[in-house]
C-alpha positions as CSV (number, residue, x, y, z in Angstrom):
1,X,-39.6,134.6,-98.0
2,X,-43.1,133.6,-97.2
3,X,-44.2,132.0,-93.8
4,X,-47.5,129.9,-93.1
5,X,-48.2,127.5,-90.4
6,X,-51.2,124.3,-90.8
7,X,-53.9,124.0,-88.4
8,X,-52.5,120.4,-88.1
9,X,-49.3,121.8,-87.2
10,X,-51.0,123.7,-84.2
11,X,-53.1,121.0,-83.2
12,X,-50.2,118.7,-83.1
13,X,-48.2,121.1,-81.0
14,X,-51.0,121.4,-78.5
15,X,-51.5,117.3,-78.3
16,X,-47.4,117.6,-77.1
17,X,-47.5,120.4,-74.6
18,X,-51.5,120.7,-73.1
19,X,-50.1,118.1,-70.1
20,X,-47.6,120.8,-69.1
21,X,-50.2,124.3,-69.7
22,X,-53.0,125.3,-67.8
23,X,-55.7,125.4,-70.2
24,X,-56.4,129.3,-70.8
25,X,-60.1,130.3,-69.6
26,X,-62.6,132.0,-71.2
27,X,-64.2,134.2,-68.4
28,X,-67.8,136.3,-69.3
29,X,-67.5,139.5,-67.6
30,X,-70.5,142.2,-67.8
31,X,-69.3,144.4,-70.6
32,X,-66.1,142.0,-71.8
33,X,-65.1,138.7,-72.2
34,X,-61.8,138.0,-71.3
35,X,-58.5,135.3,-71.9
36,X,-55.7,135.2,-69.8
37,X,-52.8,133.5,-71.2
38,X,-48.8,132.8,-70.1
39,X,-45.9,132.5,-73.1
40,X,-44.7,129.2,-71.9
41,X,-46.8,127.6,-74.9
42,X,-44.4,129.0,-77.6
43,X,-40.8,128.5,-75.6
44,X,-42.1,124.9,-74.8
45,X,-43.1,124.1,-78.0
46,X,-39.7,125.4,-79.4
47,X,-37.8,123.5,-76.8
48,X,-39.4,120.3,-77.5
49,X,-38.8,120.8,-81.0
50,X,-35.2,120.6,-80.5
51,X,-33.0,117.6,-80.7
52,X,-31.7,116.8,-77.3
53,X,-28.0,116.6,-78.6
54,X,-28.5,120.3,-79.3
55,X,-30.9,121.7,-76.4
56,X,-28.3,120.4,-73.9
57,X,-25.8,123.1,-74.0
58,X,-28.6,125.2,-73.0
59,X,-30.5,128.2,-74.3
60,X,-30.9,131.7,-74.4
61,X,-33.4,134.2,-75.2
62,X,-34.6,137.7,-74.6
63,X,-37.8,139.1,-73.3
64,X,-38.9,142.2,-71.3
65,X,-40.9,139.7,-69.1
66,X,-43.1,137.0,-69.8
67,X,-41.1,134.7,-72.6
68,X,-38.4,135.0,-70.5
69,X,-40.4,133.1,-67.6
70,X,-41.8,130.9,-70.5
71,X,-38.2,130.0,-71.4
72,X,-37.3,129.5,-67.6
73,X,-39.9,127.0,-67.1
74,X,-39.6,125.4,-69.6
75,X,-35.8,124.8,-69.1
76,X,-36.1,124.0,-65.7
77,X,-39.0,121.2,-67.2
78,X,-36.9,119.7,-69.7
79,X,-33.3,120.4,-67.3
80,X,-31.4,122.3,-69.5
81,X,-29.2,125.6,-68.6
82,X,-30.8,129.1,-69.3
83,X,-29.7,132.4,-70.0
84,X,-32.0,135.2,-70.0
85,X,-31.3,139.0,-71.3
86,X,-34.1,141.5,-69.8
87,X,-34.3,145.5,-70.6
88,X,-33.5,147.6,-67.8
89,X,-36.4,148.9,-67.6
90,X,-38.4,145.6,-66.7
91,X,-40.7,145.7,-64.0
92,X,-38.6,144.5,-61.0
93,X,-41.5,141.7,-60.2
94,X,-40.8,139.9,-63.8
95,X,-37.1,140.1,-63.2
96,X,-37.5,138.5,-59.8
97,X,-40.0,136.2,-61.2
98,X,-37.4,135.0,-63.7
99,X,-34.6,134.8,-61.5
100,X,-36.8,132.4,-59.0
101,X,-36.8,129.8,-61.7
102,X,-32.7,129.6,-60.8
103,X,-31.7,130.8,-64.6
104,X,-29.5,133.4,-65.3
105,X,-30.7,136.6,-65.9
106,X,-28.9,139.5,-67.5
107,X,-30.4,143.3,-67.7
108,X,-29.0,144.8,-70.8
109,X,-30.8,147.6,-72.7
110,X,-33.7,150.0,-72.6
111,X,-36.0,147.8,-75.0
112,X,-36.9,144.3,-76.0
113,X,-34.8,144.9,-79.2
114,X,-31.9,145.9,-77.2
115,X,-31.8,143.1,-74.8
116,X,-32.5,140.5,-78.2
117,X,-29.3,142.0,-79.9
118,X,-27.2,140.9,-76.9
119,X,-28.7,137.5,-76.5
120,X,-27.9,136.8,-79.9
121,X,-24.7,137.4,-79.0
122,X,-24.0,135.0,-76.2
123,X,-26.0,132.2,-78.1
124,X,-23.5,132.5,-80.9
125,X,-20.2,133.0,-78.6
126,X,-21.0,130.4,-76.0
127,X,-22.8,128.1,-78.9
128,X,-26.2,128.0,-77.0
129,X,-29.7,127.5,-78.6
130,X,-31.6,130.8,-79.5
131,X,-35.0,130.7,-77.9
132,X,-36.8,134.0,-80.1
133,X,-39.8,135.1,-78.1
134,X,-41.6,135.7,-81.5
135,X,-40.0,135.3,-85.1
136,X,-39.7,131.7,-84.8
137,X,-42.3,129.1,-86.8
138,X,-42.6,126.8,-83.6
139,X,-42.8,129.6,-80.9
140,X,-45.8,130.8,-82.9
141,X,-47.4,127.3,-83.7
142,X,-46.7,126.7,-79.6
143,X,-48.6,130.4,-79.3
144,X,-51.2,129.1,-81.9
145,X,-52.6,126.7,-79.6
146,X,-54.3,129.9,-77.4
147,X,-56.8,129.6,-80.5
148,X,-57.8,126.2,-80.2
149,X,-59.2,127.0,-77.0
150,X,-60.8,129.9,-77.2
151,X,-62.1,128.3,-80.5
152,X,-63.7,125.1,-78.2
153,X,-65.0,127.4,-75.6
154,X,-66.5,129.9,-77.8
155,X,-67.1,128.1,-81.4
156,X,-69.4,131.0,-83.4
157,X,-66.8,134.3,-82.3
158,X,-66.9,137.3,-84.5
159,X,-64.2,139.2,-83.5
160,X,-60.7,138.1,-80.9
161,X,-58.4,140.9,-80.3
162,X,-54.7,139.7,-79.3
163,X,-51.9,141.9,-77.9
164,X,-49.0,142.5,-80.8
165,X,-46.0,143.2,-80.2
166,X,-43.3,141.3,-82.0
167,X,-46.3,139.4,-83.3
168,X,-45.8,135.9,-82.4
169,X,-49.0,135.3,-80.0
170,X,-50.8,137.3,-82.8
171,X,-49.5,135.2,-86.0
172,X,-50.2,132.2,-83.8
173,X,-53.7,132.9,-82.7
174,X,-54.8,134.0,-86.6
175,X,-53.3,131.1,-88.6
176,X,-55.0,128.6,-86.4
177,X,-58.0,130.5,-86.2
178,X,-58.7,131.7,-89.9
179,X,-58.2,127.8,-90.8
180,X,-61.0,127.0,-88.7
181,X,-63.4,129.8,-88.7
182,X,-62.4,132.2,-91.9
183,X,-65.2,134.5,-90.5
184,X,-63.4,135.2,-87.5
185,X,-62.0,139.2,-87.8
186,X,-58.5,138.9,-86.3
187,X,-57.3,142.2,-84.9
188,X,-53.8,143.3,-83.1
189,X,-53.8,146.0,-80.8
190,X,-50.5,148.1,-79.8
191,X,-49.7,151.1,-77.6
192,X,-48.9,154.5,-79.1
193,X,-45.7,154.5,-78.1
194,X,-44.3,151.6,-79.5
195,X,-46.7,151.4,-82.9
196,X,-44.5,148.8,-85.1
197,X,-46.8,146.6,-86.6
198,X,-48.9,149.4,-87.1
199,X,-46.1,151.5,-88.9
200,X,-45.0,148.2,-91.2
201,X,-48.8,147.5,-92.3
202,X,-48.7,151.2,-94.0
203,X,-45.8,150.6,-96.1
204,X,-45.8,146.8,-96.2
205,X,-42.7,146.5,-95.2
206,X,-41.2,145.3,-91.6
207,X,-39.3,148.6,-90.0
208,X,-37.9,149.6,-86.9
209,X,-39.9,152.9,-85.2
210,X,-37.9,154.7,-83.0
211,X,-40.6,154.4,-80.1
212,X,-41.1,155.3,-76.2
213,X,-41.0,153.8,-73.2
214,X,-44.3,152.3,-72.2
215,X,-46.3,150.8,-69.3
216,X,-47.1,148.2,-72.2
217,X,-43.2,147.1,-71.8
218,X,-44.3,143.2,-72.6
219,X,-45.0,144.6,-76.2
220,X,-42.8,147.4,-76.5
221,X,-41.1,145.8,-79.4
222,X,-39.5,148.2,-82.0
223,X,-39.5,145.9,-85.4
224,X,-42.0,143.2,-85.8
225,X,-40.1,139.9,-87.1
226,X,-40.4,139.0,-90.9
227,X,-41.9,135.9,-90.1
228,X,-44.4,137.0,-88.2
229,X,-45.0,139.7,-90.5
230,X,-45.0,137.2,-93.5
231,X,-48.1,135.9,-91.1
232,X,-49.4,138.4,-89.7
233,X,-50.2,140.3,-93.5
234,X,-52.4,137.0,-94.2
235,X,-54.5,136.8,-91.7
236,X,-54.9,140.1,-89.5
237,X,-58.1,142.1,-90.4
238,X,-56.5,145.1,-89.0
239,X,-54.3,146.9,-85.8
240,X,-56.0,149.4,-83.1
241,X,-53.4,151.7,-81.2
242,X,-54.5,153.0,-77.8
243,X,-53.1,155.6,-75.1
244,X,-50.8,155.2,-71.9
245,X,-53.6,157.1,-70.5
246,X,-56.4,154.5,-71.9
247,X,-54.0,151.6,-71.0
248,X,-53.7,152.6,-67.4
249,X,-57.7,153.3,-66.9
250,X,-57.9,149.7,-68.4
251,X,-56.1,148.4,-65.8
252,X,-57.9,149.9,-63.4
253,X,-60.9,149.2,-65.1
254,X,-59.9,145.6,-65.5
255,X,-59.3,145.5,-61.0
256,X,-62.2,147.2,-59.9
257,X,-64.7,145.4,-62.7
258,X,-63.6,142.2,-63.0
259,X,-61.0,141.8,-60.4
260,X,-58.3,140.9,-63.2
261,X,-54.7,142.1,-62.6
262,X,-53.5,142.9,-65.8
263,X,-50.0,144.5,-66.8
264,X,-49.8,147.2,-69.4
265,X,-49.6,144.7,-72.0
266,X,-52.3,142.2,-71.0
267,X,-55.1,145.6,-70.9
268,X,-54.4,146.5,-74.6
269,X,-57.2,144.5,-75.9
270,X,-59.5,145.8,-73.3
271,X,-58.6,149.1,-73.4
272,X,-59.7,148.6,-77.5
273,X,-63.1,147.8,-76.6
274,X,-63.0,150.5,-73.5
275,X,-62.6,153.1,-75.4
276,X,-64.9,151.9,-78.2
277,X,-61.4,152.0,-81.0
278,X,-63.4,148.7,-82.6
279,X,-66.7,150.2,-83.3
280,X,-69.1,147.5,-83.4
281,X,-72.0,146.2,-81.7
282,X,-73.8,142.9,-81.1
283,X,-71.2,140.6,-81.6
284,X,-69.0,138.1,-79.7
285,X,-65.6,139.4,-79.2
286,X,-62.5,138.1,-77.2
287,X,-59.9,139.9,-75.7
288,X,-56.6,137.8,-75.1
289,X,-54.9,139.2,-71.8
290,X,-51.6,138.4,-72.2
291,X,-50.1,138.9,-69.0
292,X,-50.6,139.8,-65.3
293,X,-47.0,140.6,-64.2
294,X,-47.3,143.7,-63.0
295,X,-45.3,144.6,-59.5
296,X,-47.3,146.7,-56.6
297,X,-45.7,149.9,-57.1
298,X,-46.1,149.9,-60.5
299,X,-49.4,149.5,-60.1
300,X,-50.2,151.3,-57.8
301,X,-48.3,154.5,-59.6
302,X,-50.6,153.7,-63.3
303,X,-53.7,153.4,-61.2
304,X,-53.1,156.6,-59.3
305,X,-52.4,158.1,-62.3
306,X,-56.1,156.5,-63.9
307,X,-57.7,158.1,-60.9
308,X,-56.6,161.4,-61.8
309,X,-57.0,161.1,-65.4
310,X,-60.8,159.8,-64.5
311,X,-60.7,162.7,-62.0
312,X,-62.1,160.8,-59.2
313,X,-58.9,161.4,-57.4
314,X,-58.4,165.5,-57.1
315,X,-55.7,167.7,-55.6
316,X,-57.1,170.5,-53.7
317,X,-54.5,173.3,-52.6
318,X,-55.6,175.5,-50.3
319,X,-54.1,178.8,-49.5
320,X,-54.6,179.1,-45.4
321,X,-52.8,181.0,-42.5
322,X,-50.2,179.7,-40.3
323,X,-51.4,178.4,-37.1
324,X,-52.9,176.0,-34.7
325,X,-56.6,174.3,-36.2
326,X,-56.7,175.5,-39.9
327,X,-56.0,171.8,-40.5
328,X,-58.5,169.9,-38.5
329,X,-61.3,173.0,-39.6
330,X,-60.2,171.6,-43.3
331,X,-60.5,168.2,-42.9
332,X,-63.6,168.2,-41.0
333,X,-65.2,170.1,-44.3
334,X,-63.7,167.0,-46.3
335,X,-65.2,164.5,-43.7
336,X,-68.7,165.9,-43.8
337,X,-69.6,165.3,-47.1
338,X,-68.5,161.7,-46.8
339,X,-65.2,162.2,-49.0
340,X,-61.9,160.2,-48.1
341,X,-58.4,162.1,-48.2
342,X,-55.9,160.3,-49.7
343,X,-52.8,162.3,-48.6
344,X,-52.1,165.4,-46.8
345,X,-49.4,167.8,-46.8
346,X,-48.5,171.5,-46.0
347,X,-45.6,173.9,-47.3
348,X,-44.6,177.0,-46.9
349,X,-42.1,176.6,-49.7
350,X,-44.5,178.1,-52.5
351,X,-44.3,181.0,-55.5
352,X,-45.7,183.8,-54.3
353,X,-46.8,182.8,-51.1
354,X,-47.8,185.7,-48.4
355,X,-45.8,186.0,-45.0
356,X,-47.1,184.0,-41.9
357,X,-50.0,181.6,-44.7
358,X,-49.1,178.3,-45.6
359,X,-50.6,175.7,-48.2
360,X,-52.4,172.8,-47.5
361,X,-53.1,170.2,-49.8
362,X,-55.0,167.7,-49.6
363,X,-55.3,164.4,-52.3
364,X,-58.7,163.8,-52.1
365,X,-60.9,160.5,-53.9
366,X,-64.6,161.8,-54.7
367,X,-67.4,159.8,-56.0
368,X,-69.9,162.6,-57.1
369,X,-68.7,166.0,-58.8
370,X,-71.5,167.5,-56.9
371,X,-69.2,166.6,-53.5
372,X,-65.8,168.7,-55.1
373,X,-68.0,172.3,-55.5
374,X,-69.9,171.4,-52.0
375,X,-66.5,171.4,-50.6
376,X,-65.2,174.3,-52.4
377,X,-67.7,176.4,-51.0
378,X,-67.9,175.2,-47.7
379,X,-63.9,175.7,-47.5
380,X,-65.2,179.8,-48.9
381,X,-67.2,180.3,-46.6
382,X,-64.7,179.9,-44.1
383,X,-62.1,182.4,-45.1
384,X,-60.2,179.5,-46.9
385,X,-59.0,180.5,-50.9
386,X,-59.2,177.4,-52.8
387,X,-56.3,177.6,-55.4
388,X,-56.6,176.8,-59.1
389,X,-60.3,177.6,-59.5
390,X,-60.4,177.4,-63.0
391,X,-59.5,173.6,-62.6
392,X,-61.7,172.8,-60.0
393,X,-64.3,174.4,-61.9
394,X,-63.9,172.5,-65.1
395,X,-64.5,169.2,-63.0
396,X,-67.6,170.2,-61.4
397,X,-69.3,171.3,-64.4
């Protein structure tokens, strides 16, 4: 079965909801411009869709983060009950963040597709309305209205790149969109790891990939829907893939740049134009960031991890002997070429390690590469052996 939605459709939609959205801004940053969006739009349009004889008994959906606060809200909006199924694997801060909104929240599952399966479930035992976070023709016309205002703030766009998971903020975005500016290149952009819209468009056919887990968990969807995928084959240009790696130095990217706190899912987009996956120059493009729920130690784990990757954060471990100053001799060579130490530790517990020496490592954060071999030989010339040369050396090059 084919699937299309109106552009009077969507702008009818938004003329219901815009009183109870915050209207998505368009922000120019130096090298990007950026959206920031929230999935309310789709589960309020859904909701207000439905008869209220029918909406009453309350609803359930599934979501590894954001629709599931979407769905909260909007219950809580229209006072109806709501039951929510969340991977286990959601970040704790969008499973707190749902629970705030005094719903019930059930963690079932390692993936959205999981946690979907079992909401279906309880909708049909306990006779409940089925809120689907994507393959549903008035979530996606609620999603489409994110295109009507990045099409008023930014009328002549070439490109806008939108986040795909199961598709629906995707299938929204480009029917609106291509109804209004057919010039407009529509692209979706997915991790690696979970790579199902990419997969389907090869064969033409909606499939489930076995995927991995990913710091993108917001679009870590297995099997795009076969209505959005109905959609989505009309109107999307094409789908980019991109790294955990290149996710997580987009969200760093994204915090240091243009102090945007982005979750896994919300940097995809980004990360696209980062890492240059779009090739093309000179024209107006807009990433949709479709999230921000990303908890502290999460993000503090990816963008440790970024650091490294970047190699702007670097382990030194250095062979010493046991006794009383080695340390503060170490750290003073750190300190006088203006570098900060992120961690310290020291073990004896080591392969091959020599009687009465120890290792001390430092986790240090450099800014020039020129600072690391300075260091290095400083630490020589004082007896020190600087483990894992080869390493070190490949930086400093």
């Amino acid at each position: 079965m084919e699937y299309d939605i109106s552009r009077e459709q969507v702008e009818n939609t938004y003329i219901k909801i815009k009183n109870h959205i915050i209207k998505t801004p368009v922000i120019y940053a130096t090298k990007l411009s950026n959206i920031t969006s929230f999935k309310l739009r789709g589960a309020l349009s859904k909701m207000m869709a439905l008869e209220p004889a029918i909406i009453k008994k309350g609803v359930v959906a599934a979501s590894a983060g954001n629709h599931s606060q979407g769905v909260s809200f909007a219950a809580n909006l229209l006072n109806v009950p709501a039951t929510i199924v969340m991977p286990k694997t959601a970040p704790i801060s969008k499973i707190n963040a749902t629970k705030n909104y005094g719903v019930e929240v059930i963690l079932h599952g390692d993936f959205f597709d999981d946690a979907n399966k079992k909401a279906l479930e309880i909708a049909k035992t306990e006779d409940k309305v089925f809120v689907h976070a994507f393959n549903d023709l008035d979530v996606i016309i609620g999603q489409g209205t994110i295109g009507i205002e990045i099409l008023e703030d930014l009328k002549e766009v070439d490109y806008i790149l939108v986040p795909i998971g199961g598709g629906g903020i995707l299938s929204g975005i480009a029917s609106y969109v291509k109804a209004v500016n057919p010039n407009c290149k529509l692209i979706g952009v997915q991790s690696q790891n979970v790579p199902s819209y990419y997969e389907a468009r090869k064969t033409n056919q909606a499939f489930q990939v076995q995927g991995k887990l990913s710091i993108a968990d917001g679009i870590a969807v297995k099997q795009t829907g076969d209505i959005t995928f109905s959609i989505l084959n009309k109107y999307v240009d094409d789908v980019i893939l991109v790294s955990e790696a290149e996710i997580a130095e987009t969200i760093l990217f994204l915090f240091e740049n243009c102090k945007i706190v982005a979750e896994g899912a919300g940097a995809v987009t980004t990360a696209a134009m980062l890492f240059n996956k779009l090739n093309v120059k000179n024209k107006k493009i807009v990433c949709v960031l479709s999230g921000g729920n990303i908890d502290v130690t999460t993000f503090l784990n990816i963008t440790n991890r970024a650091l490294i990757n970047q190699r702007r954060r670097v382990v030194l471990k250095i062979d010493a002997p046991l006794g009383h100053g080695h340390l503060t001799k170490i750290t003073n060579v750190v300190d006088s070429h203006g570098v900060q130490i992120h961690k310290i530790s020291d073990s004896q517990l080591e392969n091959s390690l020599e009687v009465n020496r120890e290792i001390i490592r430092l986790v240090v954060d450099i800014n020039r590469k020129t600072e690391l071999a300075n260091i290095v030989i400083d630490l020589e010339k004082l007896g020190y052996t600087v483990m894992e040369k080869e390493f070190i050396n490949s930086i400093t090059k």
